[in-house]
C-alpha positions in Angstrom: 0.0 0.0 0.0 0.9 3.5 -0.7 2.3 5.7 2.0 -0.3 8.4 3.0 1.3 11.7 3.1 -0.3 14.6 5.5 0.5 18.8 4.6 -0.7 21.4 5.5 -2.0 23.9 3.0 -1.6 27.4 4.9 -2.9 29.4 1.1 -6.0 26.7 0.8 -6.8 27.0 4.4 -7.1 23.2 4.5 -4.8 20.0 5.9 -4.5 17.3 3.0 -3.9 13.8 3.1 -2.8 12.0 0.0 -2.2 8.4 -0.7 0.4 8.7 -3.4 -0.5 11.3 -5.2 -4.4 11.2 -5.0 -5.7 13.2 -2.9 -8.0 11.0 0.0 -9.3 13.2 2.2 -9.6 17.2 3.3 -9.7 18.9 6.7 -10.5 23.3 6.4 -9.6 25.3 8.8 -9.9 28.9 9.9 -7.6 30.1 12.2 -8.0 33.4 13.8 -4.2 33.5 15.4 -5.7 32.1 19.1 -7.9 29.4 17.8 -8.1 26.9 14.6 -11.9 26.5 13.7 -11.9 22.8 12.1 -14.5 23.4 9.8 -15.3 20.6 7.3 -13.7 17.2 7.1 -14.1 15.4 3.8 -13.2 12.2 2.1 -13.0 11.4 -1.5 -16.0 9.2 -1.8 -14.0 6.6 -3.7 -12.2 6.3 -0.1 -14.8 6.2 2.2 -14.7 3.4 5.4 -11.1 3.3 5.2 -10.9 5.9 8.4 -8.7 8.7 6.1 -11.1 11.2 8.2 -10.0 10.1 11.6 -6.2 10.1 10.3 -6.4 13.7 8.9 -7.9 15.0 12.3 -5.4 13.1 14.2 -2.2 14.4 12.6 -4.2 17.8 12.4 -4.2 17.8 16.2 -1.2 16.8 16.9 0.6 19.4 14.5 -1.9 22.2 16.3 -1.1 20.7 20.0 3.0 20.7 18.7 3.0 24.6 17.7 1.3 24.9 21.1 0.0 28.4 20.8 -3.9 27.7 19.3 -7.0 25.9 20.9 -9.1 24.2 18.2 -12.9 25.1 17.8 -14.7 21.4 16.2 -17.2 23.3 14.2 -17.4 19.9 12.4 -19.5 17.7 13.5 -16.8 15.0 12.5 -14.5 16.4 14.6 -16.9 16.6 17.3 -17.6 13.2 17.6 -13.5 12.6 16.7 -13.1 14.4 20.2 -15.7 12.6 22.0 -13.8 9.7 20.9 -10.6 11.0 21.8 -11.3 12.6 25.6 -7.2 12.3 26.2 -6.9 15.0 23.8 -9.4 17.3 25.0 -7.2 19.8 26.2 -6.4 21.5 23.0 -10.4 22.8 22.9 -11.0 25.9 23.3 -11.7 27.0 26.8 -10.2 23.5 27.9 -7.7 25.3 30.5 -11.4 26.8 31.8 -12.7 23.6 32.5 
């Protein structure tokens, strides 16, 4: 199987993952300088039930927990449910240090 390769498009406003060089699946952002908005996570429907959406949030979250200086907003509901999944992450939401 083809590697998947993750980037991050800072001029799209979007996170890519690619399996060669097909594009699989699309996470948008907005990102206000304090907080990333996740806004729409989409997968190629050709590549649906492989869990590309669940890999693209994941390295998404860690490259946003990394940089250290943004909170993420799940405006997705995706990436909702991706963090009710994933409660050991929670502390990059917004207003997580509040709770």
């Amino acid at each position: 199987m083809t590697e998947l390769t993750f980037t991050n498009d800072r001029a799209a406003s979007r996170y890519e993952l690619r399996r060669g060089d097909e594009l699989v699946s699309v996470l948008d952002y907005r990102d206000n300088g304090r907080t990333v908005a996740l806004t729409r996570a989409f997968t190629n429907p050709a590549h649906r039930g492989h869990g590309y959406a669940a890999v693209i949030t994941d390295r998404a979250v860690a490259e946003i927990e990394a940089a250290g200086d943004r909170s993420v907003l799940p405006v997705c509901w995706y990436v909702a449910d991706w963090f009710a999944e994933h409660p050991e992450r929670a502390s990059v939401l917004e207003g997580a240090a509040a709770r």
